[in-house]
C-alpha positions in Angstrom: 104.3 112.6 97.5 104.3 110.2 94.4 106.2 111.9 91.0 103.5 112.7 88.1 101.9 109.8 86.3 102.7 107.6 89.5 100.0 106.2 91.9 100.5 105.7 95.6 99.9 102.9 97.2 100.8 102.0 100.6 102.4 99.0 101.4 102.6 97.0 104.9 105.6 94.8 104.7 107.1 92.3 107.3 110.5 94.6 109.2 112.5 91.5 107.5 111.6 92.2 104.0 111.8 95.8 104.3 115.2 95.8 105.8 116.4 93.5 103.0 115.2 95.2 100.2 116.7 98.7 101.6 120.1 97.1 101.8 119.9 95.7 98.3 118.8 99.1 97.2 121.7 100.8 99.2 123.9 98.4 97.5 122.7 99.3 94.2 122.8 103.1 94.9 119.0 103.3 94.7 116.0 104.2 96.7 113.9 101.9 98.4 111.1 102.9 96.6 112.8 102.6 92.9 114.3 98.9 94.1 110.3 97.7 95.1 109.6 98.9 91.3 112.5 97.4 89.7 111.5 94.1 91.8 108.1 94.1 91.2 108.9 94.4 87.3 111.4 92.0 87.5 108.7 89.5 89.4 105.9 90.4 86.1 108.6 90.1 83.7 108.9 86.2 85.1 105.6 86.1 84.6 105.5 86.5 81.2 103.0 90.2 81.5 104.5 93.0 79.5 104.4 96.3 80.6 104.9 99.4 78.4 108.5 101.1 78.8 109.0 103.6 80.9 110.2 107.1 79.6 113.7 106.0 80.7 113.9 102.9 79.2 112.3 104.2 75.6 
């Protein structure tokens, strides 16, 4: 179940990109769900788009 204010969106992934981004995110004691966020911002961020801040990062 997504948290409040979150949309969920399902997301077919090769096994090889799934399994690397849930060791990265075991490595930095997260879940595989926050590390595709913290990607995917990361990836916009490059990009130049700005997104507003999240509650935890105000």
């Amino acid at each position: 179940m997504a948290s409040p204010g979150k949309k969920a969106y399902p997301l077919r992934l090769p096994p090889e990109v799934l399994t690397a981004v849930e060791r990265l995110a075991a490595a930095e004691l997260r879940s595989t769900n926050a590390q595709l966020e913290m990607l995917l911002r990361e990836a916009l961020s490059k990009r130049g788009i700005r997104l507003k801040p999240t509650e935890k990062e105000e």
